[in-house]
C-alpha positions, -999 to +999 in steps of 0.1 A: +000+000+000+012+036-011+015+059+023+022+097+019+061+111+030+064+130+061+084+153+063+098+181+088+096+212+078+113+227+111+142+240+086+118+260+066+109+277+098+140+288+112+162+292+078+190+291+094+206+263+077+211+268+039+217+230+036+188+216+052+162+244+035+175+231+001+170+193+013+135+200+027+124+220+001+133+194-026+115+170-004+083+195-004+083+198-045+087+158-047+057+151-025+040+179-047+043+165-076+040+129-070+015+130-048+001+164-041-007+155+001+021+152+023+022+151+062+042+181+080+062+174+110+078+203+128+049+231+122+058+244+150+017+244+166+020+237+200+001+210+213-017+228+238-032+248+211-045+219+193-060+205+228-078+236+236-095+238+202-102+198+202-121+207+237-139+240+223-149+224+194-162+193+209-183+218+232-200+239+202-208+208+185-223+190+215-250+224+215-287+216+204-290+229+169-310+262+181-280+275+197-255+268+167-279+286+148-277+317+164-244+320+145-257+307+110-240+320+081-270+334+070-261+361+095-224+366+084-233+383+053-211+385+025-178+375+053-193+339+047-189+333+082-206+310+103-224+275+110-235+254+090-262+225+095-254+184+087-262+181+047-256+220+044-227+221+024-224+205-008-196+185-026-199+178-064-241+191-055-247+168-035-245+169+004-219+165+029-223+141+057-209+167+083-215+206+098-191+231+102-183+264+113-169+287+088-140+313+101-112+333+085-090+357+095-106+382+115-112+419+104-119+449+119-150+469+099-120+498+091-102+475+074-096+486+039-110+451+022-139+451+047-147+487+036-142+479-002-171+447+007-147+422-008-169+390+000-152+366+025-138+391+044-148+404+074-155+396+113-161+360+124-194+349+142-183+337+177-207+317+199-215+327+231-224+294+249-183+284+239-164+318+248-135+301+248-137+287+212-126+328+202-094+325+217-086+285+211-090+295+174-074+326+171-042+312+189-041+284+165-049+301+134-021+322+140+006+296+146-010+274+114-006+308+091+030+307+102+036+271+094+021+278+058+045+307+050+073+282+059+057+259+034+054+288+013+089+296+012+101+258+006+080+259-025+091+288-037+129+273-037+114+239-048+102+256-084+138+278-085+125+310-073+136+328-045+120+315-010+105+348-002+088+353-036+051+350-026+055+366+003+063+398-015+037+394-041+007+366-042+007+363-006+018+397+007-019+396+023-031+359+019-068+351+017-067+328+054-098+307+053-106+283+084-131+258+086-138+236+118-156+203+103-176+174+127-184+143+115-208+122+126-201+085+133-219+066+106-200+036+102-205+029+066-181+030+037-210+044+013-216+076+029-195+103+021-186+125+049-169+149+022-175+136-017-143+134-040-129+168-046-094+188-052-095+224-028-093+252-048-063+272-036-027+273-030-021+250+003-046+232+033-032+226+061-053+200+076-052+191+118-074+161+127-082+141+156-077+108+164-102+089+142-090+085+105-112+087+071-092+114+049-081+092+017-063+106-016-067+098-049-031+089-068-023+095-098-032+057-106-063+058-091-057+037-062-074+054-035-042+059-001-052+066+035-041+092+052-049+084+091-035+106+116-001+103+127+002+121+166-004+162+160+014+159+122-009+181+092-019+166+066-007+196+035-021+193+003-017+213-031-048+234-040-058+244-078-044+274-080-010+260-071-009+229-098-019+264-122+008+284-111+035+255-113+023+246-151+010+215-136+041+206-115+026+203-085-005+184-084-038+188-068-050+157-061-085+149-052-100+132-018-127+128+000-140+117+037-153+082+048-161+085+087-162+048+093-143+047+124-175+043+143-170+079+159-173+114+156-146+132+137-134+167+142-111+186+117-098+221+111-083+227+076-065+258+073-071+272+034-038+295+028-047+313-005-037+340-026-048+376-020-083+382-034-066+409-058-041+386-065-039+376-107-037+339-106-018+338-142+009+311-144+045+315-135+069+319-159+086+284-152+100+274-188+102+234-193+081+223-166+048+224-184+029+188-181-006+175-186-027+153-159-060+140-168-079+152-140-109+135-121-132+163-129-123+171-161-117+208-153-088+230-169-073+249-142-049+260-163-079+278-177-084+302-155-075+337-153-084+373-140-080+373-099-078+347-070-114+366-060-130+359-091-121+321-090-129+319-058-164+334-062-176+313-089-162+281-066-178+288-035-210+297-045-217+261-060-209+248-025-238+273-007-256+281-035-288+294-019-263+317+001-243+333-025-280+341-040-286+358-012-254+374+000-235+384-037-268+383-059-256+386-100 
């Protein structure tokens, strides 16, 4: 059976060793391109961190559906922030077997995007029978955006550019999308807790509890597991990156059987390019390569900005929503 690398990206971190950067780096763009998932060891997220949000989480979740509600996305607006109720979300049109609770980075209303009304920006929807949920989140979001711009930088070297590349442009002011998922325990391998699917951004940085049902697709078709291993992330390669890289780096597609018997909890950070951001290819001569994909969908067709992509992606996934919050 095929299991994904692990790899510790503790060097990419620090940068203090030209050496081990290089080695890590080409171990990043491997996994990237082979496989498109790879686990991340030496994030640098505290354990703590991930304790207190497994407990906060657990809490919200455990609330009667009348309380969660109180914090529905229909009342985030165009920030697209909020809960979202068991079947709500949809994969491929048709529905998820899980809820969530929908959370980004969180903006003041003075904030220059916030007054512009670029959608998925804005203040997050915080409920008040789980104060400490605010905080658990906010603490971790913060140490998981840090962990991607260390990805971000061994990626950069990985494709030959220099590592602080999209950090002075495409990701100057990343687009930080957090999602908090539950699970419940079905225990059957015919119900999709999350259909097949490939994200649409740059990176997910995916923490999970201690019951498994994440599987990738490779580029055979054999179907891998990816269980958890301790407090390791699960990365994977959105579709904006397998654009930018010319096809490089490949965004493989997955999906969620909770089998295990129990409830699942998950929190995939969504580290994607600023909304302004043009999402044309790099200039990356030679490396130019064509994967059938699972959905049939060219990518490499896109063009104009990260927020127009993203727009026309999301609102398949809430459809009723976007009608509602973005109209035409």
């Amino acid at each position: 059976m095929m299991r994904l690398p692990v790899i510790d990206i503790s060097p990419l971190r620090t940068m203090d060793d030209a050496e081990a950067v290089k080695r890590i780096a080409g171990e990043v763009g491997a996994a990237s391109a082979e496989f498109g998932f790879f686990y991340a060891d030496g994030h640098g997220i505290a354990e703590h961190l991930f304790a207190r949000l497994e407990a906060a989480s657990h809490r919200f979740f455990a609330l009667p559906d009348a309380e969660k509600a109180k914090i529905a996305m229909a009342h985030g607006g165009i920030a697209w922030r909020g809960w979202f109720p068991l079947g709500g979300e949809l994969t491929s049109g048709q529905p998820d077997r899980k809820e969530g609770l929908y959370l980004g980075e969180e903006l003041a209303a003075d904030d220059p995007r916030v007054i512009a009304g670029w959608p998925l920006h804005g203040a997050n929807l915080w409920p008040r029978a789980v104060p400490e949920l605010k905080q658990a989140v906010t603490e971790y979001l913060d140490a998981a955006a840090y962990a991607a711009e260390a990805l971000m930088r061994g990626m950069a070297i990985a494709i030959g550019l220099p590592a602080d590349h999209f950090a002075r442009g495409m990701t100057r002011r990343p687009t930080l999308l957090f999602r908090i998922f539950h699970y419940p325990p079905d225990g059957r391998p015919d119900r999709f807790g999350v259909g097949e699917h490939s994200d649409y951004g740059l990176l997910t940085l995916l923490g999970q509890d201690e019951h498994g049902g994440l599987e990738v697709r490779a580029a055979n078709g054999d179907w891998i597991a990816v269980p958890p291993k301790g407090r390791m992330l699960v990365v994977n390669i959105g579709d904006m990156f397998e654009r930018l890289t010319r096809g490089r780096f490949r965004s493989a597609p997955h999906r969620v059987i909770n089998a295990s018997g129990h409830e699942r909890l998950s929190w995939p950070l969504f580290y994607d390019p600023d909304f302004a951001a043009s999402v044309d290819a790099l200039p990356l001569a030679g490396t130019e390569r064509s994967l059938p994909r699972w959905d049939d969908v060219d990518v490499h067709a896109a063009g104009g900005t990260y927020g127009d992509y993203l727009l026309g992606k999301v609102g398949k996934v809430f459809p009723d929503l976007a009608a509602k919050a973005l109209g035409d």
